[in-house]
N, C-alpha and C positions, 0 to 999 in steps of 0.2 A: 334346322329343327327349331319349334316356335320354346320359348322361354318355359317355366314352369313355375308357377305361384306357389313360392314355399315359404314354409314354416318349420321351427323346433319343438316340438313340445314332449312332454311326460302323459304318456298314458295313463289309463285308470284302471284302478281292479273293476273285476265284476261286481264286487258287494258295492264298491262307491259308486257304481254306473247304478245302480238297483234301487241305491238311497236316492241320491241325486233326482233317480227318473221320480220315485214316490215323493218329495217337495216340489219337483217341477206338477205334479197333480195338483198338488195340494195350495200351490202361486195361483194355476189356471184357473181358479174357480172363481177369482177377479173378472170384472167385466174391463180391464184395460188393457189398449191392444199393445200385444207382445208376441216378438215372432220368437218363439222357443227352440232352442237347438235338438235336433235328433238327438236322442239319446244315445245313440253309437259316435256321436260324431263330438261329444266332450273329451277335452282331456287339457290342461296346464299347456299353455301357450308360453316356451320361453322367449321366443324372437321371431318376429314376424318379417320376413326376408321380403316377399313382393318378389315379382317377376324375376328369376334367376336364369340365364342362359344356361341351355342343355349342358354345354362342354365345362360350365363353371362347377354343377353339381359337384362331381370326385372333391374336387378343393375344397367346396362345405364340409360335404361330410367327413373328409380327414381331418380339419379345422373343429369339429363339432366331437370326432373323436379325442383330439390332443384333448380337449379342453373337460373332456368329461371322464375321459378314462382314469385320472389319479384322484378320483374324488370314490369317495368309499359308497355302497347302496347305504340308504337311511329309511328309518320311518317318517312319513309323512302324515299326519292326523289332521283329518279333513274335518271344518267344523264350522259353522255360522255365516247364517243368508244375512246378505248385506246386497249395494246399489253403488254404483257411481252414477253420478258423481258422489249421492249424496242417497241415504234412504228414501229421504223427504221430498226429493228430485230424482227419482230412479229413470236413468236412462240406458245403462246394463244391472241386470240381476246375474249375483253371483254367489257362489259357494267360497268358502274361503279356508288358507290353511291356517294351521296351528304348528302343535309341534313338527318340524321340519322344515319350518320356514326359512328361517333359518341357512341351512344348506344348500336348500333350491335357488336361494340369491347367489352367493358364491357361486354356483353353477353359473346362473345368468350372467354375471361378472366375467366370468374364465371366459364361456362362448363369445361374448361383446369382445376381450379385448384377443382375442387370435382369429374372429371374423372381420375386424377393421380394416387391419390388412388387404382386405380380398374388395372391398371395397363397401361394405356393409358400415354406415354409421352407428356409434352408439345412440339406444336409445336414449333421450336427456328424462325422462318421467322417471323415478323410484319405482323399482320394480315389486310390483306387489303379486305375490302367487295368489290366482281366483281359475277357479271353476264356472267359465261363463255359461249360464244357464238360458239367457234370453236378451233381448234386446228389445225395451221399450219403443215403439213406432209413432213417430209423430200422429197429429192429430187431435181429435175431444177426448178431453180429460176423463171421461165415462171410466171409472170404473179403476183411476190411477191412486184415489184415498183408498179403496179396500187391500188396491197392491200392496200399496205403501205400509199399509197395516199387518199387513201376512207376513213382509220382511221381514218389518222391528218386532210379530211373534216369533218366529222362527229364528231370531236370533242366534240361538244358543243351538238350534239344530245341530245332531250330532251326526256324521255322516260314517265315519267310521274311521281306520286306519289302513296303508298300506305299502310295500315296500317298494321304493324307488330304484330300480337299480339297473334302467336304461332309459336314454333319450330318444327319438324317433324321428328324423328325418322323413318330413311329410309335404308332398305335393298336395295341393287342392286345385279342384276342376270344378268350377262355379256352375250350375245349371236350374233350371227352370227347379225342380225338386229340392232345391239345397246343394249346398254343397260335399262333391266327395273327395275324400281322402286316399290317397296311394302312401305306402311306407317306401319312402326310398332308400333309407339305410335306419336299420335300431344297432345302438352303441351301449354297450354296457358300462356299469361305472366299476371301476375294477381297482381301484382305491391303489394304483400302483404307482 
């Protein structure tokens, strides 16, 4: 059976999918080229696994459950377009958390240190909770000053709040379209 490219992430409400898609409008109206993510296909990326063998799965996802189940649901308050690297240099646009942050890191810490094991490095970057919105595409600069400007207004964007109270176990299948998403295990955080 061929590997499966997976991922952890936290999904998103409807209201934050609804905001999110109304600022991804509101970036577009830049003339710089930016491949913008489907708006079904956002949600908080905790670790990004890469090709996983078939018969490894079970062992993720128990690994993903230890590590999330004694962690209590929280609100998470989703809030302010920003850029990495940098505003001023925006090579991804993203939505960013607030309150909740907080929590969502311990999460990522728990999953890093009972997926090492299995053979999964820890991430070395600080893990920062973002809602990737888009990915700046190489090329002429056309159109990356008004980006840039839309970001630092939208600063303070307010996205909404919502409550976190499972993780998702997610295959992705890259295709011509984008890519999609299968759920292969959602884990609840049961604060036990």
């Amino acid at each position: 059976m061929n590997p499966l490219r997976t991922f952890i992430a936290v999904e998103i409400s409807p209201e934050i999918r609804s905001s999110a898609h109304r600022l991804i409008e509101r970036l577009r109206v830049s003339q710089a080229k930016v491949k913008w993510i489907e708006t079904d296909n956002l949600h908080f990326t905790l670790k990004f696994l890469g090709d996983v063998a078939a018969e490894k799965i079970n062992d993720v996802c128990r690994a993903v459950d230890a590590a999330a189940s004694p962690i209590m649901p929280f609100e998470l308050i989703v809030r302010g377009c920003g850029a990495f690297p940098s505003p001023s240099r925006p090579r991804t646009v993203w939505l960013g958390a607030d309150e909740g942050a907080e929590p969502m890191e311990l999460l990522v810490q728990a999953i890093e240190q009972l997926l090492e094991p299995l053979g999964f490095p820890r991430e070395h970057r600080r893990f920062t909770p973002h809602l990737t919105l888009g990915r700046v595409r190489e090329g002429p600069a056309t159109g990356l000053h008004q980006l840039t400007e839309l970001i630092a207004k939208h600063g303070d964007f307010d996205v909404g709040s919502m409550i976190v109270d499972e993780v998702t176990v997610f295959s992705s299948t890259l295709s011509r379209g984008g890519s999609k998403y299968e759920a292969l295990a959602r884990i609840e955080l049961r604060g036990e």
